[in-house]
C-alpha positions as CSV (number, residue, x, y, z in Angstrom):
1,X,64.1,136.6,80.8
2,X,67.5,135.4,78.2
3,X,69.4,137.4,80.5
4,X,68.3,135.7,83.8
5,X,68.4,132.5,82.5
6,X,72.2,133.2,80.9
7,X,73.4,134.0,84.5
8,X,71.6,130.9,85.9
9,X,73.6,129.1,83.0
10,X,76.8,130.8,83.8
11,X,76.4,130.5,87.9
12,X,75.9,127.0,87.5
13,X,79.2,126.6,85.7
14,X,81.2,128.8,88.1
15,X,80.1,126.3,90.6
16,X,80.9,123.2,89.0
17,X,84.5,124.5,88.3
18,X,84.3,125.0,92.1
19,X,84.0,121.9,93.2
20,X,85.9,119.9,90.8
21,X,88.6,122.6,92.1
22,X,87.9,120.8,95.6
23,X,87.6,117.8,94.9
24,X,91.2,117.9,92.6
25,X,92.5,119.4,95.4
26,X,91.4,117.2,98.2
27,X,92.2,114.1,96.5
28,X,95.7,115.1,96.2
29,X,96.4,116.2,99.5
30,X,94.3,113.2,101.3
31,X,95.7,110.5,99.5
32,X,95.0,107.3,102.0
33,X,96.2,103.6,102.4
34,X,99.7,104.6,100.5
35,X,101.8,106.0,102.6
36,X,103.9,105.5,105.9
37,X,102.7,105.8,109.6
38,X,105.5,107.2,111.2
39,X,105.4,106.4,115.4
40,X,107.1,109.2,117.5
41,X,107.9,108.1,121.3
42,X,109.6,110.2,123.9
43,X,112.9,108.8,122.6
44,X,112.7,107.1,119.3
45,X,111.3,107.7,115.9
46,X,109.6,104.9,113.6
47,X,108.1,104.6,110.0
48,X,105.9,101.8,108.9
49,X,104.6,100.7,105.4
50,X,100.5,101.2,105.5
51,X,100.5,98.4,102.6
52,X,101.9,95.6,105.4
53,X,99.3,94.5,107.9
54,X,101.4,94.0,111.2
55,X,101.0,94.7,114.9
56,X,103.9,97.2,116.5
57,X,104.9,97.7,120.3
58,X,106.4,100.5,121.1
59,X,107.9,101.9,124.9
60,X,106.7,104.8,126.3
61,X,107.0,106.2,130.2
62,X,103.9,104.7,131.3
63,X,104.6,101.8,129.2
64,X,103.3,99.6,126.4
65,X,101.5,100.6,123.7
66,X,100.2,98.4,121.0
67,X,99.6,99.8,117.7
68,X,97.8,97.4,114.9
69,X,98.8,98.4,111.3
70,X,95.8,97.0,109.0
71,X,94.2,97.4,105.6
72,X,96.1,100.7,104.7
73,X,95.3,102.1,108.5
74,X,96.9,102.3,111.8
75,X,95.1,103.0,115.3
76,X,96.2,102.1,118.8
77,X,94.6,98.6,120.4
78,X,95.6,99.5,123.7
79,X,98.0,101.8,126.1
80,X,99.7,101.9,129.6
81,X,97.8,105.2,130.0
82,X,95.3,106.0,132.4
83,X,92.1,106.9,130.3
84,X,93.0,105.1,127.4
85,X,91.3,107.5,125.1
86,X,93.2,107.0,122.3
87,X,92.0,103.4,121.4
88,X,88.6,105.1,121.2
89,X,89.8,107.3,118.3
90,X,88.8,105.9,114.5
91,X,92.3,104.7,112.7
92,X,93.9,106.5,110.6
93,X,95.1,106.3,106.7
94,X,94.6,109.6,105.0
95,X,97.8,112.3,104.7
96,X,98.7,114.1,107.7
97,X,96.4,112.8,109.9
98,X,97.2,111.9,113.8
99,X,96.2,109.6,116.4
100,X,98.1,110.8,120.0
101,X,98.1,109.1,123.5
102,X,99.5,111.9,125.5
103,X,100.3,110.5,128.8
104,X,102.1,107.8,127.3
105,X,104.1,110.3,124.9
106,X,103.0,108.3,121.5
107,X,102.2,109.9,118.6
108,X,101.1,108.2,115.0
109,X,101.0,110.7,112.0
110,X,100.0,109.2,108.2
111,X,102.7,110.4,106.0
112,X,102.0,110.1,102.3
113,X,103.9,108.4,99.9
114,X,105.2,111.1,97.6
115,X,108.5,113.2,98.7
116,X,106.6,116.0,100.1
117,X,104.7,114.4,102.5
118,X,107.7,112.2,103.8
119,X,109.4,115.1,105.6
120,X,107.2,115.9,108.8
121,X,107.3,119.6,109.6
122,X,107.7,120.0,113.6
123,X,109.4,121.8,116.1
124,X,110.0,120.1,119.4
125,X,111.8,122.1,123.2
């Protein structure tokens, strides 16, 4: 009975140390509200501060497409494209994470504020 309750003891710690592991982990690499949301069109790039509220237009080949920038999130008020899924889609603010309007060609990615997350790793024909 010592012995089963020492391994009860000891499993219970082993998952503890799990989940602060996770939870260290997913803090660092989900960091929200203070970073950059960086707009791709077909032919320009831009990068906006998530800690200024502001409302963005940007061009694509269908045409306008209105981005609002608010409270450490970004999501898209309203598109030129045909379905317009992508106002339906929750904003955005953690690290890495995307909102994309495909027949427009817009794409917003969150990237964080440290050095590592400021490079975007893509690969585009």
């Amino acid at each position: 009975m010592n012995r089963s309750r020492l391994s009860l003891i000891g499993d219970s710690l082993i998952l503890l140390l799990c989940i602060l592991a996770i939870l260290a982990i997913s803090s660092r690499t989900l960091g929200s509200g203070s970073g950059y949301v960086q707009v791709q069109t077909e032919t320009d790039t831009y990068r906006y501060s998530l800690s200024v509220n502001r409302e963005v237009h940007v061009q694509g080949p269908l045409g306008d497409t209105h981005i609002i920038i608010e409270d450490g999130e970004a999501h898209i008020h309203d598109s030129a494209c045909p379905t317009k899924s992508c106002t339906f889609q929750r904003p955005i603010s953690s690290a890495r994470a995307w909102i994309a309007c495909l027949p427009n060609k817009v794409l917003l990615t969150i990237v964080g504020a440290n050095a590592a997350d400021l490079e975007v790793d893509d690969v585009a024909n």
